[in-house]
C-alpha positions in Angstrom: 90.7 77.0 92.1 89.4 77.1 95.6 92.2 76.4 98.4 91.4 75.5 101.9 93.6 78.3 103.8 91.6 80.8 105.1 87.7 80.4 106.4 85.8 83.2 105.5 84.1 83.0 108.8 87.8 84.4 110.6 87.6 87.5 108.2 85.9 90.6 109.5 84.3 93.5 107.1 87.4 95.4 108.9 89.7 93.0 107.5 88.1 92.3 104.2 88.2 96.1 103.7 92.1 96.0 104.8 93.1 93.2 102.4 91.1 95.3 99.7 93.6 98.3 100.5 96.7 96.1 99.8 95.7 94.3 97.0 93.2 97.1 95.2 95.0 100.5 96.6 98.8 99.4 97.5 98.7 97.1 94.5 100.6 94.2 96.8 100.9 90.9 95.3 99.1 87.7 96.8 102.4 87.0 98.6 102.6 90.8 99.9 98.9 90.4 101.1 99.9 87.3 102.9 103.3 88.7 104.9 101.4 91.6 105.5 97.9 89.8 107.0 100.4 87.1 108.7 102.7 89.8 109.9 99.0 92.1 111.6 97.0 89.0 112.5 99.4 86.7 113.1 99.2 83.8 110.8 101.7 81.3 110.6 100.9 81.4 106.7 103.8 83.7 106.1 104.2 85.0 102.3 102.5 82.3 100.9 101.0 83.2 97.7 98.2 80.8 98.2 97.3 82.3 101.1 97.4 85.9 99.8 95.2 84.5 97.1 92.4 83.0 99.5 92.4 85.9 101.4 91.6 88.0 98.7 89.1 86.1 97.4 87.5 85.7 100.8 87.5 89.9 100.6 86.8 90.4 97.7 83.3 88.2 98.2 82.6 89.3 101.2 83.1 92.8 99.9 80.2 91.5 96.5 83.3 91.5 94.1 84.5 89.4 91.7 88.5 88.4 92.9 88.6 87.8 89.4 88.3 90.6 87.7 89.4 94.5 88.2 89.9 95.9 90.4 91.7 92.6 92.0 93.5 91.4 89.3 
């Protein structure tokens, strides 16, 4: 399901790879990679898990991977 809380054009490669790390290599849930995007960038998003969901599909695109499948969930 596509949400409307992030616009990929806000996300860098830099941060695309970043979120990658938390979800892929720190294995943080969507609500982990929310607090810790809203906590380094500033969003007002907090731990939503909605949030940590669109930004890892946002990455995980940008990045030519499926946020669907391994390694991001």
């Amino acid at each position: 399901m596509a949400h409307n809380t992030v616009d990929p054009a806000t996300i860098t490669l830099e941060m695309a790879q970043r979120i990658r790390g938390w979800r892929v290599d720190e294995d943080f849930t969507w609500r982990a990679v929310a607090r810790a995007a809203s906590d380094l960038w500033g969003s007002a998003y907090g731990s939503n898990q909605i949030y940590g969901e669109d930004l890892c599909a946002v990455a995980a695109t940008m990045l030519g991977e499926d946020p669907h499948r391994e390694p991001w969930n």
